[in-house]
C-alpha positions as a printed NumPy array, in Angstrom:
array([[ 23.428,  -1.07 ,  -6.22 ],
       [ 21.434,  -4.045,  -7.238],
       [ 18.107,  -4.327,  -9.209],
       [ 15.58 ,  -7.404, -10.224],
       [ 15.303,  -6.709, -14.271],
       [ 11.014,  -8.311, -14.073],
       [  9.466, -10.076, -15.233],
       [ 11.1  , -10.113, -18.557],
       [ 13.894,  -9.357, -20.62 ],
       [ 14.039,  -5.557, -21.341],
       [ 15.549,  -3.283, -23.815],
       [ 19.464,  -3.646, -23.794],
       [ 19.536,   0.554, -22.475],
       [ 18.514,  -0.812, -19.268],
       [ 21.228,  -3.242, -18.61 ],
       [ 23.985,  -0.473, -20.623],
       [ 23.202,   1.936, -17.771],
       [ 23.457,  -0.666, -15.485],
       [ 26.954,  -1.539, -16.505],
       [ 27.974,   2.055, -16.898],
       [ 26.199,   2.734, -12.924],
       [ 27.99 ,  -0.245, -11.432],
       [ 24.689,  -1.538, -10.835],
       [ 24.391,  -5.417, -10.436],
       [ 21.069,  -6.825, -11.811],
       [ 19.09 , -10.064, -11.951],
       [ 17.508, -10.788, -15.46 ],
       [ 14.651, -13.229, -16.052],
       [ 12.081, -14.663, -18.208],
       [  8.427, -14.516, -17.728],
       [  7.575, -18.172, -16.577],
       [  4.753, -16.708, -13.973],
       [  2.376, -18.039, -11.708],
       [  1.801, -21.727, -12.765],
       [  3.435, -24.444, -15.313],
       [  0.441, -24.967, -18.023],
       [ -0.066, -28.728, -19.912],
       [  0.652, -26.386, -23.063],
       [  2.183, -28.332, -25.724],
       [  5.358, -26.64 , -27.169],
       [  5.543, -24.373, -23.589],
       [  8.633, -26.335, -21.85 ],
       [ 10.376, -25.444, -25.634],
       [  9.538, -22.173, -26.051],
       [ 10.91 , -21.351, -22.327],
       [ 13.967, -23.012, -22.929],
       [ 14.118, -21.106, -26.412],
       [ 13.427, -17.619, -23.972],
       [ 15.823, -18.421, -21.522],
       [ 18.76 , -19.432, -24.181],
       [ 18.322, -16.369, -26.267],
       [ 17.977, -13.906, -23.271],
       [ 21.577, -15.536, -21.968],
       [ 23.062, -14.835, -25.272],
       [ 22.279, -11.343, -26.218],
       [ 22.873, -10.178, -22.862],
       [ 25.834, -12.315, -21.527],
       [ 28.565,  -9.34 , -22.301],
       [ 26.936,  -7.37 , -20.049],
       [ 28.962,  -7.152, -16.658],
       [ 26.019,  -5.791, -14.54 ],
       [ 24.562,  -9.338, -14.703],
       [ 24.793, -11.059, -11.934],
       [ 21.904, -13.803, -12.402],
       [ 19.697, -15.697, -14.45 ],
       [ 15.95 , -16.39 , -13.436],
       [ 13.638, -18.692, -14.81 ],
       [ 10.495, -18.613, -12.407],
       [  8.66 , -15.981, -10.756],
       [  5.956, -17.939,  -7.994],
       [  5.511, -20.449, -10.023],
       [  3.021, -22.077,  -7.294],
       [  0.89 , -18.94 ,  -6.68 ],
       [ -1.914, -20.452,  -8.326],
       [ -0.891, -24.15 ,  -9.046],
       [ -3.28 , -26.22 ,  -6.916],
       [ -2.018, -27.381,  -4.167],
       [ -1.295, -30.886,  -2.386],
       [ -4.222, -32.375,  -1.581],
       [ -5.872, -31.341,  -5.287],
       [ -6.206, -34.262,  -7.342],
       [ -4.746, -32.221, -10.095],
       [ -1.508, -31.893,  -7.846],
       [  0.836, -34.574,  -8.684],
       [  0.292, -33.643, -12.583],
       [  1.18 , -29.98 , -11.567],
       [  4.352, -30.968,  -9.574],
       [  5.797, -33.467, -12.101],
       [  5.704, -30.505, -14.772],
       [  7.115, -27.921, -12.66 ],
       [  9.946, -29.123, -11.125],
       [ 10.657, -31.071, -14.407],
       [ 10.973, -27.756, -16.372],
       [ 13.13 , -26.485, -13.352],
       [ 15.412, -29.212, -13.703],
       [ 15.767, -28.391, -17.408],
       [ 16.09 , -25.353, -17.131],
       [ 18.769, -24.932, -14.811],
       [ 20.619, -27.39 , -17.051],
       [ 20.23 , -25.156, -19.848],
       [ 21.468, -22.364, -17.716],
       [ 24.821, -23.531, -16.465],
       [ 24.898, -25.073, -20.259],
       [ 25.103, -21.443, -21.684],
       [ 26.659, -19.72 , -18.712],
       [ 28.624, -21.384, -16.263],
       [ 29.661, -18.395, -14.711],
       [ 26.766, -16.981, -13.49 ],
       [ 24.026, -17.673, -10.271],
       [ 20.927, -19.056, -11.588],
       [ 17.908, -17.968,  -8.996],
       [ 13.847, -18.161,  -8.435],
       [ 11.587, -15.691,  -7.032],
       [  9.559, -18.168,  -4.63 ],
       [  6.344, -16.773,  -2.72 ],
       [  5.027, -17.558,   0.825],
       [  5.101, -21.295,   1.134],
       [  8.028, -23.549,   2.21 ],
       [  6.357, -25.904,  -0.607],
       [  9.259, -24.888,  -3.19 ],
       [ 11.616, -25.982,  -0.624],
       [  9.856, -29.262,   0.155],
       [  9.353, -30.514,  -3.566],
       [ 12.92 , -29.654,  -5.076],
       [ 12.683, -26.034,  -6.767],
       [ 15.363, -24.879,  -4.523],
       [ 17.916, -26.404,  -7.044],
       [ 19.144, -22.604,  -8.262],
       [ 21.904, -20.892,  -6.609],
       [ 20.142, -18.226,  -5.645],
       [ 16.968, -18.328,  -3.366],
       [ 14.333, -14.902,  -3.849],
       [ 11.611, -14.755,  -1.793],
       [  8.61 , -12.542,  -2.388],
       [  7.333, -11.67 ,   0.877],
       [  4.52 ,  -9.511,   2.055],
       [  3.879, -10.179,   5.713],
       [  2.054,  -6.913,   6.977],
       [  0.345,  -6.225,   4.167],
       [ -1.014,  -9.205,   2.029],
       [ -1.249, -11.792,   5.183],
       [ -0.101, -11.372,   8.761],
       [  1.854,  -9.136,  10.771],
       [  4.72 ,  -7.294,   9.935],
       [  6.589,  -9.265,  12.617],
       [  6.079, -12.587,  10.822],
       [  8.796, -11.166,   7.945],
       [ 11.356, -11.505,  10.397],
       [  9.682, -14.975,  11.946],
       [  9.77 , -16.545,   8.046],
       [ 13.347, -15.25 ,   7.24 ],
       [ 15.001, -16.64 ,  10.547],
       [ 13.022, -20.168,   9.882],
       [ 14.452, -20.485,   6.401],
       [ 17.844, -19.384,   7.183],
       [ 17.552, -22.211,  10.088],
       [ 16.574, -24.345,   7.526],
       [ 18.742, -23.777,   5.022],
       [ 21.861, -21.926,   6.27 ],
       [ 23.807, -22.397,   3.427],
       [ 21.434, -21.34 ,   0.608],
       [ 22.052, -17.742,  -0.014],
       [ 18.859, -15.762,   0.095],
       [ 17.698, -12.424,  -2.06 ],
       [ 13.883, -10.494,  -0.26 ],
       [ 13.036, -10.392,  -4.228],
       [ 10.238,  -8.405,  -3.345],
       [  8.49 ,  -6.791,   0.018],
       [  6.671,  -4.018,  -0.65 ],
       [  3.066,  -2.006,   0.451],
       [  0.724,   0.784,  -1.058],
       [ -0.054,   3.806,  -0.625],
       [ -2.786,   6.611,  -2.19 ],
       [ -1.449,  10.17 ,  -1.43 ],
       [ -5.489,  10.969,  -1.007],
       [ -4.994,   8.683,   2.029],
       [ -4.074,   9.234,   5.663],
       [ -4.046,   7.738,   8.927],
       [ -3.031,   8.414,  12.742],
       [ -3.707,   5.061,  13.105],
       [ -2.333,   3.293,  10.101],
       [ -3.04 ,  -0.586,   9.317],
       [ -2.449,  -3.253,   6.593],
       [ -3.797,  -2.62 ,   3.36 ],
       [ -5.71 ,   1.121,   3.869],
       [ -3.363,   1.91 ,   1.528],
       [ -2.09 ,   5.034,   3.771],
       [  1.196,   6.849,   2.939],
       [  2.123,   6.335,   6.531],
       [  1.254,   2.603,   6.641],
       [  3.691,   1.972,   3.816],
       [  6.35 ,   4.361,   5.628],
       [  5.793,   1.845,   9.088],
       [  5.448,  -1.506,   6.883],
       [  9.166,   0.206,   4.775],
       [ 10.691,   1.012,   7.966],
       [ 10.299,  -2.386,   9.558],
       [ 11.814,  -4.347,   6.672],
       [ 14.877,  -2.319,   5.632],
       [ 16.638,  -2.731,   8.98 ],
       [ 15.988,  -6.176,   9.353],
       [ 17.443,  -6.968,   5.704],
       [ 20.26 ,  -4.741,   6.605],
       [ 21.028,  -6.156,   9.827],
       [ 21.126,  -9.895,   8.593],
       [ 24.214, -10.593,   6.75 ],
       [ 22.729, -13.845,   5.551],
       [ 20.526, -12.371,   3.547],
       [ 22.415, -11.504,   0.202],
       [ 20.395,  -8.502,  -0.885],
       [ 16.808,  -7.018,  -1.734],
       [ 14.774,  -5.496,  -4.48 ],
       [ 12.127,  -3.478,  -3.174],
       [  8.765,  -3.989,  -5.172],
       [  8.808,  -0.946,  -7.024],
       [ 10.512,   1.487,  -7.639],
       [  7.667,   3.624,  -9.491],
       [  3.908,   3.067,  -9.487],
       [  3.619,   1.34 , -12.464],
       [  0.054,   0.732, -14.717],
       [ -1.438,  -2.99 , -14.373],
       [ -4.596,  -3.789, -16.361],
       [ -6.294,  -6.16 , -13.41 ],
       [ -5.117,  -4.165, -10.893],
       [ -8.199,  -2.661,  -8.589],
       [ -7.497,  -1.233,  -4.764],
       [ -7.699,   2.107,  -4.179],
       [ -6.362,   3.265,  -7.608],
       [ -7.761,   0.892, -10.387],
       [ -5.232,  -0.311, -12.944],
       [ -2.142,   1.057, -10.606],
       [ -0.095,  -0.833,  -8.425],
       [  0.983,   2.216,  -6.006],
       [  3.463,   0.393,  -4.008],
       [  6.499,   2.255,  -5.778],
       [  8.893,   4.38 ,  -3.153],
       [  8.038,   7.015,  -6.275],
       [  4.882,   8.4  ,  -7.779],
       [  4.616,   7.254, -11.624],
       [  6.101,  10.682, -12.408],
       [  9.55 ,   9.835, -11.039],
       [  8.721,  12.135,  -8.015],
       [  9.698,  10.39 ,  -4.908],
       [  7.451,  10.155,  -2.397],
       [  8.696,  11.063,   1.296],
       [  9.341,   7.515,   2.03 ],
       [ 11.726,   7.077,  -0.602],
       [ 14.093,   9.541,   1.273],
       [ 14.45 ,   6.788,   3.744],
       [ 15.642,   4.237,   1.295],
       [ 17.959,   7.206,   0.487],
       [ 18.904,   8.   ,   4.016],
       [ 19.445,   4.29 ,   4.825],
       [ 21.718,   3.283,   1.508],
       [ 23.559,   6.935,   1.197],
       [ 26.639,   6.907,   2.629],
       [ 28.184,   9.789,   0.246],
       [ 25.587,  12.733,   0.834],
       [ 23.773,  14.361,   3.594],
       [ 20.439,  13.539,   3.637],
       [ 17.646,  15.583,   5.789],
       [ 13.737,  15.36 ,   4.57 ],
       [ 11.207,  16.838,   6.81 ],
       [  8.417,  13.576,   5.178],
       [  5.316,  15.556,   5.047],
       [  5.142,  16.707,   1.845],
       [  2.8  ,  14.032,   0.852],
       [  0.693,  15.237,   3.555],
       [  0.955,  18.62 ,   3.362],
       [ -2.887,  20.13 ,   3.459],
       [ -4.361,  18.698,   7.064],
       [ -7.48 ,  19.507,   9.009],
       [ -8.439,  18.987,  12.96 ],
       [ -8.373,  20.558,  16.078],
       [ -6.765,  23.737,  17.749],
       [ -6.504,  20.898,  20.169],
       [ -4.737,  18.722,  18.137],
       [ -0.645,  17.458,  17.925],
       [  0.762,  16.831,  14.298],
       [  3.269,  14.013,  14.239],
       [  6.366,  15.385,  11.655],
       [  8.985,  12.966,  10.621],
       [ 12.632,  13.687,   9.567],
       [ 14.298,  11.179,   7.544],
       [ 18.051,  11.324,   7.869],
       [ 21.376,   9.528,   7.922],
       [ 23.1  ,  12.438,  10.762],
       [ 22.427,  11.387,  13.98 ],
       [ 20.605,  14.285,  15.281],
       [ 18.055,  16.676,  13.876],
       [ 16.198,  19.653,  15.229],
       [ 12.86 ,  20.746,  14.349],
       [ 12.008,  24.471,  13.88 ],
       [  8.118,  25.59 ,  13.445],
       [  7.587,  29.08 ,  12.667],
       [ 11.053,  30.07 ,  13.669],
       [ 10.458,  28.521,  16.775],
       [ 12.979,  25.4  ,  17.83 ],
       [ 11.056,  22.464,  19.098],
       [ 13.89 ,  20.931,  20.364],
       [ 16.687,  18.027,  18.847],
       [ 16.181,  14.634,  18.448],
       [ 18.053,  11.363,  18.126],
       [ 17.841,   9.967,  14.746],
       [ 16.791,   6.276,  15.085],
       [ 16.69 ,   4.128,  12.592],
       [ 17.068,   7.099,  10.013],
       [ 14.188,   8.848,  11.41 ],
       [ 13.123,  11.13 ,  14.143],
       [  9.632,  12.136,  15.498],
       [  8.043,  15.33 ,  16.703],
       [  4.717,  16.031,  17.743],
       [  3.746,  19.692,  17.528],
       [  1.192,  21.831,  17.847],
       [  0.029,  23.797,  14.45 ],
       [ -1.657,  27.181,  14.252],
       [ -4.393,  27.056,  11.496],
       [ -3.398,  28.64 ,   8.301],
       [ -0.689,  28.094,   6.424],
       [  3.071,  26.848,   8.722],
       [  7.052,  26.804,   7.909],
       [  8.97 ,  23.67 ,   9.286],
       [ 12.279,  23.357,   8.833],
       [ 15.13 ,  20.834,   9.378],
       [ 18.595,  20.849,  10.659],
       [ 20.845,  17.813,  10.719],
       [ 23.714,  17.484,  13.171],
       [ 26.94 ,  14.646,  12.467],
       [ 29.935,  14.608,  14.464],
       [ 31.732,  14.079,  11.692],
       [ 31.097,  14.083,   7.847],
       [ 30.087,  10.686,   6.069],
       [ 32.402,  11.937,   2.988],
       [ 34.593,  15.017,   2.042],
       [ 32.699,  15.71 ,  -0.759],
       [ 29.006,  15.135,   0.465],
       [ 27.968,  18.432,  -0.023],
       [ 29.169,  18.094,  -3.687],
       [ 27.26 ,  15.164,  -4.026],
       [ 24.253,  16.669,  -3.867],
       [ 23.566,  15.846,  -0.241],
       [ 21.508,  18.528,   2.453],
       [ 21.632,  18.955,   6.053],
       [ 18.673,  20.897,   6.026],
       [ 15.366,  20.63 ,   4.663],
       [ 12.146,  23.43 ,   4.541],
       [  8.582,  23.259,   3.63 ],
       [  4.643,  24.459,   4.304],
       [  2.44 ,  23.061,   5.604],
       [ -1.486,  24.092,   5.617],
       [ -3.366,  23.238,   8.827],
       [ -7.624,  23.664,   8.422],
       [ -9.794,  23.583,  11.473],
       [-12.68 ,  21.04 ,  11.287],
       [-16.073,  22.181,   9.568],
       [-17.967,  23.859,  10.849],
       [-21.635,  22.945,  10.538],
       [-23.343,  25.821,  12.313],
       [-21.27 ,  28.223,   9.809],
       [-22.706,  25.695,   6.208],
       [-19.669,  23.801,   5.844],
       [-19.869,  20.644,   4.883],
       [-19.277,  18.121,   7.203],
       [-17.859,  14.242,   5.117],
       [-17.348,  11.04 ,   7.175],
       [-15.382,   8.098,   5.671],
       [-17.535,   5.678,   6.795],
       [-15.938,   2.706,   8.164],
       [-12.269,   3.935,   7.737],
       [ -9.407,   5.188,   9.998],
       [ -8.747,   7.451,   7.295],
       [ -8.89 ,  11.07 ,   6.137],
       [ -9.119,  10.753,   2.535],
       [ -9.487,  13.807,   0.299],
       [-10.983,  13.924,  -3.126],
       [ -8.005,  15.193,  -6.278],
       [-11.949,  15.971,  -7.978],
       [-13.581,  18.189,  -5.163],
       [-10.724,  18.586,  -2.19 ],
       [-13.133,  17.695,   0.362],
       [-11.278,  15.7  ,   2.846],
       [-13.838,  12.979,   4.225],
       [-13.175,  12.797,   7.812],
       [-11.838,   8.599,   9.258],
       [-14.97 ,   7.723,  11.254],
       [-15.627,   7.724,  15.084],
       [-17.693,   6.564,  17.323],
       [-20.612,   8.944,  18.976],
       [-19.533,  11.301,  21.682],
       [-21.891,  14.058,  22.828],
       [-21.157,  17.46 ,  21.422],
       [-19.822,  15.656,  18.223],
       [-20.77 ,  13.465,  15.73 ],
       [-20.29 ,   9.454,  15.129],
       [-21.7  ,   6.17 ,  14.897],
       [-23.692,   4.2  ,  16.867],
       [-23.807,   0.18 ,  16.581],
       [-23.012,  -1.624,  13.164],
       [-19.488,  -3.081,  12.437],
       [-16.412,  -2.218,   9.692],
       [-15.923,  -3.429,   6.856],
       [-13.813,  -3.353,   3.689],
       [-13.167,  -4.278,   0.449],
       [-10.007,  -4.293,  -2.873],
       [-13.277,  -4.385,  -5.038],
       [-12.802,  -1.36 ,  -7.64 ],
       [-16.371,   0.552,  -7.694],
       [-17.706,   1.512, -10.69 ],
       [-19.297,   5.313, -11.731],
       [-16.678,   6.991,  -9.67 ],
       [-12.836,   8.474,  -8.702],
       [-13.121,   8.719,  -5.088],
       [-13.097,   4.755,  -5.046],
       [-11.858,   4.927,  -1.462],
       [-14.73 ,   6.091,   0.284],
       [-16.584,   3.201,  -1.08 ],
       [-13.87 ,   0.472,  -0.234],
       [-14.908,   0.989,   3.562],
       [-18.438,   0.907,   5.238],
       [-20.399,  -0.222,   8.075],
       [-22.948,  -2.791,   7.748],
       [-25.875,  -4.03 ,  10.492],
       [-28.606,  -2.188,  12.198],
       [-26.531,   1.573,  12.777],
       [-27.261,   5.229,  13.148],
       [-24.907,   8.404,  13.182],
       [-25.865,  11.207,  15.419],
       [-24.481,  14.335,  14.033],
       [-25.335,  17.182,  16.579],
       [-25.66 ,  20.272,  14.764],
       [-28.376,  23.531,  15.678],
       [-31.868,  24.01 ,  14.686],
       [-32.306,  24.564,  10.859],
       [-32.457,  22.988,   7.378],
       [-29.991,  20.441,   6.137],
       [-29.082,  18.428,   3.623],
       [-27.843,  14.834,   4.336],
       [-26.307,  12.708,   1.334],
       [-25.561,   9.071,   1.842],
       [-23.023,   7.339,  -0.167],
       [-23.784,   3.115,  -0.501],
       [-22.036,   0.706,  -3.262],
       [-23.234,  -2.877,  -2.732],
       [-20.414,  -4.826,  -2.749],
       [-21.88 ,  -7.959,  -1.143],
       [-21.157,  -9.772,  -4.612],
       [-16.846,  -9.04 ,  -4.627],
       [-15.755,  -8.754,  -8.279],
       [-12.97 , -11.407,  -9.17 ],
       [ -9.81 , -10.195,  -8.528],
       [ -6.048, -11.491,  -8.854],
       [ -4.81 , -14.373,  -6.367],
       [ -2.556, -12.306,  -3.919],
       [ -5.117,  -9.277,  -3.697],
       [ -7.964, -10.645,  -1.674],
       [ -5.966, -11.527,   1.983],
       [ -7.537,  -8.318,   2.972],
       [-11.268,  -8.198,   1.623],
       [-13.477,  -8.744,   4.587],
       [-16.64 ,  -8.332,   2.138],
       [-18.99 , -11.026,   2.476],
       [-21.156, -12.974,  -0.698],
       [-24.492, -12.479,  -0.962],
       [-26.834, -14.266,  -2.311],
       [-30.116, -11.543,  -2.126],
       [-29.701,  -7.667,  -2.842],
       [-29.577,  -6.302,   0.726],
       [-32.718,  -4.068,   1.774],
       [-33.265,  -1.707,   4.524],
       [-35.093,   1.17 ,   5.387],
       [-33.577,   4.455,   5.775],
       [-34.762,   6.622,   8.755],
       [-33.789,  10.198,   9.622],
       [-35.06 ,  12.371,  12.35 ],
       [-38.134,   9.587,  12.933],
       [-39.065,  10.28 ,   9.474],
       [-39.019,   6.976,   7.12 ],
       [-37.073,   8.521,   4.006],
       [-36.526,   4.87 ,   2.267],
       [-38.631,   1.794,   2.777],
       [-36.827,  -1.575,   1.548],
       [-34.646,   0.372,  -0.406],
       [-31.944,  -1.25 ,  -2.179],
       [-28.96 ,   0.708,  -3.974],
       [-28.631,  -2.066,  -6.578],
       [-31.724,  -2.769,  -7.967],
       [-30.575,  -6.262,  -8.8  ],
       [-27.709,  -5.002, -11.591],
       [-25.761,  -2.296, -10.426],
       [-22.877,  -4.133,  -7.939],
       [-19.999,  -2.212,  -6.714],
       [-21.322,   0.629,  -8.306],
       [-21.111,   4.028,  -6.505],
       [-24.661,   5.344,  -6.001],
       [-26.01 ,   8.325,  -3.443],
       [-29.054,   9.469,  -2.149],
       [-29.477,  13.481,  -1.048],
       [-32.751,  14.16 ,   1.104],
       [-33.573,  17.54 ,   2.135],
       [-34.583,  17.421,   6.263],
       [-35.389,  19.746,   9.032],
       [-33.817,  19.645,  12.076],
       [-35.684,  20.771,  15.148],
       [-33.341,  19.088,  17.553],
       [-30.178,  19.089,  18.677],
       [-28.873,  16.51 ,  15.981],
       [-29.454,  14.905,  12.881],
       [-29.907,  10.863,  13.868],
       [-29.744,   8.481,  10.813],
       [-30.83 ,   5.418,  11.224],
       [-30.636,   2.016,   9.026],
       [-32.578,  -0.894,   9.757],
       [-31.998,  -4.199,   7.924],
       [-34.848,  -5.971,   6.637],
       [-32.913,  -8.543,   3.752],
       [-29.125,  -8.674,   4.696],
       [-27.04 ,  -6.674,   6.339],
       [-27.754,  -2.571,   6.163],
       [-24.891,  -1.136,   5.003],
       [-23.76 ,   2.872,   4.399],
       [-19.947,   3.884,   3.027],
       [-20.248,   8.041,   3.381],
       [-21.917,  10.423,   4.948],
       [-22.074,  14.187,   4.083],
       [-23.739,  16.7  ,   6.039],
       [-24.389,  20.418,   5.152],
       [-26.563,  23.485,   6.723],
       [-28.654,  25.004,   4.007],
       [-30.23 ,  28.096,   6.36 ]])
């Protein structure tokens, strides 16, 4: 029942469906990032934050006034010679600006939105009413077990300052998938784990006041790069409103009027693997129990923990019909069903085995990635990569890498956000015959300049030299010194087909450094006859 109105005043329908929702909302000006020597600035923000109290202090929704949003993000720091000039400004405009507030509305909280440092504490910014704090432990820097570390230190600290989680938040790509989910791949089920460690926590701590999950849609920003250039894709909902399955656990966690069952696979609802293979299926839900049925066939009931049960079954390939039955003891309201609420849930899912290369199917390795990722231009799903195991296909030597960098002269930016880089060589075993082998390479030794908060998780290195290598496959040299760039064309996505014969029992391609590291981000493989 609460929302953050950022970074900026908005049009009065927002806050007249707020008051008519019984939805309580934070309103703010946009004072972002750093205090600038600006002549006329400190007057113009008091002139914002005067005329924002005053055409919108009828409405009841309102709850707070803000007047900073990480103001220190990129204010250098102490230490900086420009520091002390920084620091007189900034807490000088707070001071005036909180004056200003309780001068217009005495009525009301005034709050901040601080980020990650203690510094705002330490230097006097902590004069508003109202603490936020925009954290993103898990995903921007550290673990996701440092949230709860930071939140018990400040509430230690300062037990009676009440505290809003202003934002918290992760993205996801719905071309993006993981068994083995980590910060910033950008995995739907990274930002379900990273979702599903937070909520409880905020819940469970009645010292902190509230939250305002960062966003509620994906939402257009010009500088934004990542997986999906000029979106930020952390909302619980794609940009067309559609919720994604994790925001049925915001639902099951919050609803206390309706049923809610949500078998959350429908943003991975196409798979591929082995016959071999177990499929994890969650069930979001607020019953306690739910049962899992597969092709009319029960596989069993679960506990619902922390709104969410597990299964791991076993597919057929072809096309599957899971359904979803919640169980309560008792109903959660006497009209939930007239609510709109469900106890159960259906859907289909497609299960594809892996290609086949004997049969001309085209085998595509995300190189350097845990992650199947599959192309909204061609609906190849790249394979995450693996290391060599006979009978199979993988990698041999070289190490991971990664990079936000957007790359240029493509959509499937993804599969050129990951590589391996050093000396390396996949084996792909495959029978006698002729193939053709594409490599994918962008160069992205030279990292384009990015916002402040999006490079924690970049480990691309600078290069001084375009990196050269040769290219080797089967013993045949197919590229000597090559170089994808040609001096100009950074973070650019290039590929290279060649047309070999294979003799053997695999295709072995080899990459040996000669100026910097060799580096390769995709593989495709495909029998021709």
């Amino acid at each position: 029942n609460f929302i953050r109105i950022a970074h900026y005043p908005q049009d009065d329908a927002l806050l007249e469906a707020c008051d008519e929702l019984g939805m309580l909302a934070w309103e703010e000006i946009p004072i972002i990032d750093r205090v600038p020597d600006t002549p006329g600035y400190a007057d113009n923000c008091e002139r914002n934050l005067r005329e924002m109290i005053r055409q919108h202090y009828n409405h009841p929704s309102v709850i707070n006034w803000g007047y900073m949003n990480e103001i220190l993000l990129v204010t250098p720091g102490p230490g900086n010679k420009e520091w002390p000039a920084f620091k007189e400004r900034t807490v000088a405009l707070a001071q005036r600006l909180e004056k200003v507030l309780k001068e217009e509305d005495p009525t009301r909280k005034s709050v901040m939105a601080f980020n990650m440092t203690n510094l705002y504490n330490e230097i006097g910014l902590n004069l508003v009413d109202v603490v936020g704090w925009n954290l993103y432990h898990g995903w921007y820097v550290d673990k996701l077990s440092d949230f709860d570390k930071w939140c018990e230190d400040q509430h230690q600290r300062y037990p009676n300052k009440p505290m809003i989680i202003s934002e918290w938040g992760a993205g996801s790509d719905r071309r993006l998938h993981s068994y083995q989910a980590h910060p910033f791949d950008f995995s739907i089920e990274y930002q379900q784990t990273y979702i599903e460690h937070y909520l409880p926590f905020i819940e469970e701590k009645p010292w902190i006041s509230g939250c305002s999950y960062w966003n509620f849609i994906d939402f257009n920003v010009a500088a934004r790069q990542e997986s999906m250039p000029r979106v930020n894709n952390k909302g619980a909902a794609y940009n067309d409103r559609t919720l994604k399955d994790v925001g049925y656990y915001f639902k099951a966690m919050w609803r206390k009027d309706v049923y809610v069952v949500h078998i959350a696979s429908r943003d991975w609802a196409t798979r591929t693997g082995k016959a071999s293979d177990t499929q994890s299926i969650k069930i979001y839900s607020n019953l306690s129990e739910v049962e899992l049925i597969v092709n009319g066939k029960s596989q069993g009931k679960k506990k619902v923990s922390n709104c969410f049960a597990l299964f791991d079954v076993s597919l057929p390939f072809g096309s599957s019909t899971l359904e979803a039955k919640g169980f309560g003891e008792k109903p959660l309201a006497d009209d939930a069903q007239a609510k709109g609420g469900n106890t159960e849930d259906a859907m289909t899912i497609q299960y594809t085995p892996l290609p086949d290369i004997a049969k001309g199917e085209e085998l595509a390795i995300n190189v350097g990635s845990n992650c199947y990722f599959t192309s909204s231009l061609s609906d190849l799903t790249w394979l995450p990569d693996q290391t060599y195991q006979s009978g199979s296909w993988g990698y041999v030597g070289g190490e991971s890498k990664s990079t936000t960098s957007e790359i240029e002269n493509t959509i499937d930016g993804p599969i050129y956000q990951t590589w391996r880089e050093g000396d390396l060589e996949y084996k792909i075993d495959a029978p006698k015959g002729e193939y053709e082998v594409e490599l994918l390479l962008a160069d992205v030794t030279k990292p384009a300049t990015q916002l402040p908060n999006l490079l924690a998780r970049s480990s691309s290195e600078a290069s001084s030299k375009d990196v050269r290598f040769d290219v080797i496959i089967n013993g045949e040299k197919k590229e000597s010194a090559f170089t994808p760039t040609d001096g100009r064309h950074y973070r650019t996505a290039f590929k290279r087909r060649y047309i070999i014969r294979n003799d053997g029992t695999s295709i072995d391609v080899q990459l040996k450094s000669l100026q910097g590291k060799a580096f390769l981000n995709g593989i495709k493989v495909r029998k021709l006859n």
